[in-house]
C-alpha positions in Angstrom: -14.0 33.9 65.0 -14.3 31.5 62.5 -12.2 28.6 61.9 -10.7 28.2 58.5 -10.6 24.0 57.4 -6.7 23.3 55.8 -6.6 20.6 53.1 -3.3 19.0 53.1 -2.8 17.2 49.5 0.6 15.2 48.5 2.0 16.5 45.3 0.7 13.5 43.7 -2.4 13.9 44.4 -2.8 17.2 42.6 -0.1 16.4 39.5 1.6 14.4 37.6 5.4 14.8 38.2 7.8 13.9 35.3 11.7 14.5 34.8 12.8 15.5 31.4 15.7 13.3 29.3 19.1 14.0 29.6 21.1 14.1 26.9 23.3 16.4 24.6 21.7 18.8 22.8 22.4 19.4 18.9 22.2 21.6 16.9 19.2 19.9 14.3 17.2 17.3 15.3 13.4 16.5 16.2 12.4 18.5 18.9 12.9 21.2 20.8 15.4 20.7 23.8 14.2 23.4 26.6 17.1 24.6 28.6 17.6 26.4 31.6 19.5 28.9 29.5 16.4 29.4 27.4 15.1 31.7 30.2 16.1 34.8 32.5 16.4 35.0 36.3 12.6 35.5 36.5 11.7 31.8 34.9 11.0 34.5 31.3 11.9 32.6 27.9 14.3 34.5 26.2 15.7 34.5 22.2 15.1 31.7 20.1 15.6 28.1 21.6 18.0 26.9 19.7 18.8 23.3 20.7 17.4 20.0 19.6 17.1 16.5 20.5 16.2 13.3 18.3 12.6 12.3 19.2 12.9 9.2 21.3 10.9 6.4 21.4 8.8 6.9 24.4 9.0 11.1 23.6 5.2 11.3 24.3 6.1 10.7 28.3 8.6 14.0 27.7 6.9 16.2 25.5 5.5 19.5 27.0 2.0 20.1 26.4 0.4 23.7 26.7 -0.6 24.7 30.2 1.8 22.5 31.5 4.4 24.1 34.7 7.7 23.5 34.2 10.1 23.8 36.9 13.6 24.1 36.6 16.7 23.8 38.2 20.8 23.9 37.7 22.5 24.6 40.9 21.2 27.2 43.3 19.2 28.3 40.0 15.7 27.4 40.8 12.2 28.2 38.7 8.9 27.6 37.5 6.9 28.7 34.5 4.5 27.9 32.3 5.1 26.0 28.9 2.9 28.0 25.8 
């Protein structure tokens, strides 16, 4: 029987872990504002986003790139997907 080799990795190691501003959201302003309720039960966008934020100064740190996962959460409401 052969013996399978486990790699253990910290999180770190494999990506770069950011949290997203807090703030209000408006109803104009620079960028988008992602949202949990932007998205169904299944982590599936849904409608238009319709909510905004004024681009900060350090944005570039917060901004969403394609590929990139994002994982939400808002109370025992828990998902992942990926940001296109």
């Amino acid at each position: 029987m052969k013996r399978e080799k486990h790699i253990i990795a910290k999180v770190a190691q494999l990506a770069s872990i950011e949290f997203g501003l807090q703030g209000k959201s408006e109803d104009t302003g620079d960028v988008l504002f992602i949202q949990p309720r932007h998205f169904d039960n299944n982590g599936i966008p849904v409608g238009k986003i319709d909510s905004f934020l004024d681009k900060p100064d350090n944005a570039a740190k917060y901004l969403l790139q394609d590929g990139d996962i994002l994982f939400a959460g808002k109370g025992v409401r828990n998902f992942a997907t990926c940001y296109r």
